[in-house]
C-alpha positions as CSV (number, residue, x, y, z in Angstrom):
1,X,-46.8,15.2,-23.4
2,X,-47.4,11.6,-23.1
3,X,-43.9,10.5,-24.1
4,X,-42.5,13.1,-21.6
5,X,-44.7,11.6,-18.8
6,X,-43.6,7.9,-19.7
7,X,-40.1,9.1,-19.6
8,X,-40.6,11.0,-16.1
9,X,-42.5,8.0,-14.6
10,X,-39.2,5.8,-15.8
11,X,-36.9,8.0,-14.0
12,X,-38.7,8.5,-10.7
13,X,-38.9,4.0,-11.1
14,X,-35.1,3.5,-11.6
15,X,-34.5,6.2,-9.2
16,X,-36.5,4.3,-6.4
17,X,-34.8,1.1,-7.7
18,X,-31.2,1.9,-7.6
19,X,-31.0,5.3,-5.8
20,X,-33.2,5.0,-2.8
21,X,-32.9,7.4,-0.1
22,X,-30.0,8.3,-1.3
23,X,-29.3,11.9,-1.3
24,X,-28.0,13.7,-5.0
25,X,-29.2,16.3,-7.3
26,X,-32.1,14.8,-9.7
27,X,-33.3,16.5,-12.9
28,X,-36.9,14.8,-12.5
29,X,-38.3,18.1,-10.9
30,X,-37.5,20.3,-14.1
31,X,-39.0,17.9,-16.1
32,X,-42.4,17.5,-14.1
33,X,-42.4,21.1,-14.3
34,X,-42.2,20.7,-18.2
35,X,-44.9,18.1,-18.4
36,X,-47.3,20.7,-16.1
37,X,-46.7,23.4,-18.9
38,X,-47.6,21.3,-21.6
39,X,-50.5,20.1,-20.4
40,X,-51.9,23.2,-19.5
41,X,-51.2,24.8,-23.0
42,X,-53.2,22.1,-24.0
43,X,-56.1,22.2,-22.3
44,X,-55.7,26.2,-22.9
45,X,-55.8,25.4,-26.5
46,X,-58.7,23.0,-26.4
47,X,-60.6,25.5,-24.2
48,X,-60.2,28.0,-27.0
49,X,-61.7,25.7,-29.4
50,X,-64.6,24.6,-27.4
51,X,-67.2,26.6,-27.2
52,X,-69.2,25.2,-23.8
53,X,-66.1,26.7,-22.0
54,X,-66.8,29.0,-19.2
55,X,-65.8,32.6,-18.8
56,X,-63.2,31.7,-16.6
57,X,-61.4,29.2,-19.1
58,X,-62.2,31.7,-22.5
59,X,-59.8,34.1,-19.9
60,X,-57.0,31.6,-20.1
61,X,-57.6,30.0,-23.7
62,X,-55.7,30.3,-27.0
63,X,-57.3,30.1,-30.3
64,X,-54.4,29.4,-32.1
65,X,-51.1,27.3,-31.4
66,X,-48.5,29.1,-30.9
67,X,-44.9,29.3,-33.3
68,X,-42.4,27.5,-32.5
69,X,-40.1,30.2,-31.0
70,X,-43.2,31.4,-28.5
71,X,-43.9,27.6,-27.5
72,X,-40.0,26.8,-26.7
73,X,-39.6,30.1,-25.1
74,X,-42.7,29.4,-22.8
75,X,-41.2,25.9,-22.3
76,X,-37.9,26.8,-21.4
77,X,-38.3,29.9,-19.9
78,X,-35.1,29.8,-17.2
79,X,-37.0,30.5,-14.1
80,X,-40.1,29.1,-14.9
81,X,-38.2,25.5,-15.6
82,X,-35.6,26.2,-12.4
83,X,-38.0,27.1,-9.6
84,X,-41.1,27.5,-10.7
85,X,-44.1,28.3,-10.3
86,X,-45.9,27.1,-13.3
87,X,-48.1,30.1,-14.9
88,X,-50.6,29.9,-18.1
89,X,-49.3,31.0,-21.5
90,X,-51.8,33.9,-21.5
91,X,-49.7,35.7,-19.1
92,X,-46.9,34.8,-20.2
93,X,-47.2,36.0,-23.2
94,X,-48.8,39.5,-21.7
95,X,-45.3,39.4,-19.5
96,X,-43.1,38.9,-22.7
């Protein structure tokens, strides 16, 4: 998550540098959307793990990371990336 937050905060820099109020399709947005996920499923994760969470937070956690074909699918989900909104992997996962 960190590396995709340096990369988004790189973007959105040249873009103000050499694209300034200039209107044109950016990809930035999908990516923020990206870096929302990822940070939630981690927080969800650690809030499984921790055990001074409250209810509220045990609702949304994980205990376990998920495989590799959950996680990408939950990533790159076509709406969810597209237009949004952002939702936790719990329900995802009850939707899929």
């Amino acid at each position: 998550a960190g590396v995709a937050l340096l990369y988004l905060s790189c973007m959105h820099l040249h873009r103000q540098l050499t694209d300034y109020l200039v209107l044109k399709v950016e990809v930035s947005w999908t990516l923020m959307i990206v870096i929302q996920k990822l940070h939630t499923l981690a927080f969800n994760y650690y809030d499984g793990n921790c055990e001074s969470a409250t209810d509220e937070q045990k609702a949304l956690s994980i205990e376990k990371l998920p495989s590799l074909l959950e996680f990408f699918s939950f990533l790159l989900f076509p709406p969810g990336v597209l237009i949004g909104p952002r939702v936790e992997f719990t329900d995802y996962m009850k939707f899929a």
